[in-house]
Each structure stands twice: as structure tokens, then as C-alpha cells.
C-alpha positions as CSV (number, residue, x, y, z in Angstrom):
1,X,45.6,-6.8,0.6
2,X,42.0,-5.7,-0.3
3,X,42.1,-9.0,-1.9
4,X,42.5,-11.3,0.6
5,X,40.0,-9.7,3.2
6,X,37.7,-9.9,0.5
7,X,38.1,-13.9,0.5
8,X,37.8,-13.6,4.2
9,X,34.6,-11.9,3.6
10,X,33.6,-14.6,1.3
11,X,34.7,-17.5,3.3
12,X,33.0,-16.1,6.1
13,X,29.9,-15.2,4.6
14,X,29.7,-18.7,3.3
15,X,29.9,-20.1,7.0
16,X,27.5,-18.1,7.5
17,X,25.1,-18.9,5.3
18,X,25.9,-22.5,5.8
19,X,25.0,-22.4,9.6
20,X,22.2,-20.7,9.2
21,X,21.0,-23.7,7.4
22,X,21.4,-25.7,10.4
23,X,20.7,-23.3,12.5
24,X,16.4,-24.5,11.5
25,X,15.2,-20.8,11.4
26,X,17.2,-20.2,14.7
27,X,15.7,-22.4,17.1
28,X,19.3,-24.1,17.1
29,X,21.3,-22.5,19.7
30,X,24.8,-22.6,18.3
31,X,24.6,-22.6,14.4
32,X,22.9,-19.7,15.3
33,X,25.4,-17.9,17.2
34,X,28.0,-19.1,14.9
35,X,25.7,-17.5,11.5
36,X,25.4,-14.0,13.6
37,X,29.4,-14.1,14.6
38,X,30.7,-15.0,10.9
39,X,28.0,-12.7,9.2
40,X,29.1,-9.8,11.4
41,X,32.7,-10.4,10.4
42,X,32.0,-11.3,6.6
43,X,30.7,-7.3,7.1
44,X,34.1,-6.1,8.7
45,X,36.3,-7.9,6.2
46,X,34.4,-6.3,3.5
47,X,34.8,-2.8,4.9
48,X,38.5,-3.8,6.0
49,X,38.8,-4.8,1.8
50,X,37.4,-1.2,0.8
51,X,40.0,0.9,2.9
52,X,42.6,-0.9,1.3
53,X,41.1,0.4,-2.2
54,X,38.4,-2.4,-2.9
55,X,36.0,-0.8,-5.4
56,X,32.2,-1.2,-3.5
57,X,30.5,-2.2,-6.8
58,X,33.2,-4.5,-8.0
59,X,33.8,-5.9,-4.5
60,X,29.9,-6.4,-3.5
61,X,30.0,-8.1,-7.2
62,X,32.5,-10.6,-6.7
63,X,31.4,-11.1,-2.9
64,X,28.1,-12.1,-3.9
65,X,28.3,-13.9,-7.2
66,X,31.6,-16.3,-5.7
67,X,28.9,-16.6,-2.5
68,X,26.5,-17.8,-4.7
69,X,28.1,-19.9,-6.2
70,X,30.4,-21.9,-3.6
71,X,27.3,-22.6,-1.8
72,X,25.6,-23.6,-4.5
73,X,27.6,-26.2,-5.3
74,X,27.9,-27.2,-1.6
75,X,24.5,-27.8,-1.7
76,X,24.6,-29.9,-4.7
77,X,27.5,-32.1,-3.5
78,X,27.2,-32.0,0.4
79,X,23.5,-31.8,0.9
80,X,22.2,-33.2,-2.1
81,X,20.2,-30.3,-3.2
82,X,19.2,-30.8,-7.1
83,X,20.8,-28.5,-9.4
84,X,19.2,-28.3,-12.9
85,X,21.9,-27.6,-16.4
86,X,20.4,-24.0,-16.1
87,X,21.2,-23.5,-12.8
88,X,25.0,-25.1,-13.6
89,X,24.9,-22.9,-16.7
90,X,23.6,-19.3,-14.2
91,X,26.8,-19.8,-12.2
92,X,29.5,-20.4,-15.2
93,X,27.9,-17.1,-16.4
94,X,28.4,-15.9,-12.9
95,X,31.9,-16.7,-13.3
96,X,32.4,-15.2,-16.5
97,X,30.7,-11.6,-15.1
98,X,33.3,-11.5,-12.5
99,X,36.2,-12.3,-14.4
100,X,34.5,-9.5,-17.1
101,X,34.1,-7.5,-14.5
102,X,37.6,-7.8,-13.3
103,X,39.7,-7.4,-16.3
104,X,37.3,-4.5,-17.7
105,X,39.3,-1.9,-15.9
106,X,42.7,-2.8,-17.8
């Protein structure tokens, strides 16, 4: 269960991050509310995701390295931001920190 509302908090921080980008430094009326709504429930998933025995460290860890990457590459691909081989090669190491981090505790 912790889980899934930490994808919730991921998916949600993701919108948010997203509509803040069209939100133009919040001159935009509704990309902004919609950044202030989904950022405030990215926050209560998360804390949802540690009463159901969510580690904070590992959780704020995959939270923000999956963030980073998603919208990363929904940058590259949907706005046509330039990513350079470094970059692509920061967020496969990303990956593999999370997954280390993950498995560590077996």
C-alpha cells in the first residue's frame, strides 16, 4: 500500500511540476491553481505512503529521483527541451541508485 500512494505522490508531483511550467511564473490563472492543488496532494500521498511503513529517506529518494527523471524526459520528447548523453547517462544512474537503494535492504 505505501507503494502505490507513493506513485500517487509521484504522478502528482509531476503534474505539478508540469503546470507550473505553463502556469509562466503564475501569471496564468489555472495551471496555477492546478500546480498548488497537485503539489499539496503530491505532499499528502507521501505522508499517506509513510504511515503505511514507507521509509522517509528511501521514499523522498525514489520520489525525487523517478520525478526527475519522468519529467526530464517529458521535456525532451513533449517540449523539445535538449538533453545532452550526460544528462541521458545522470538519469540511468538515477535509475540504478533507486533500484540499489531498493534491493539494499534484502
Amino acid at each position: 500500500m505505501a507503494y502505490l500512494f507513493l506513485s500517487f505522490t509521484i504522478l502528482t508531483e509531476v503534474i505539478g511540476a508540469i503546470s507550473s511550467r505553463y502556469s509562466e511564473g503564475f501569471k496564468k490563472f489555472i495551471p496555477s491553481v492546478i500546480t498548488f492543488i497537485v503539489i499539496i496532494a503530491s505532499y499528502y500521498f507521501f505522508a499517506v505512503s509513510l504511515q503505511y511503513g514507507l521509509n522517509i529517506g528511501i521514499g523522498y529518494a525514489i520520489w525525487s529521483g523517478v520525478g526527475v527523471s519522468v519529467i526530464t524526459c517529458f521535456g525532451f520528447v513533449f517540449l523539445k527541451e535538449s538533453v545532452t548523453k550526460v544528462q541521458l547517462l545522470g538519469i540511468v544512474l538515477i535509475v540504478v541508485g533507486i533500484v540499489t537503494l531498493e534491493f539494499g535492504g534484502l
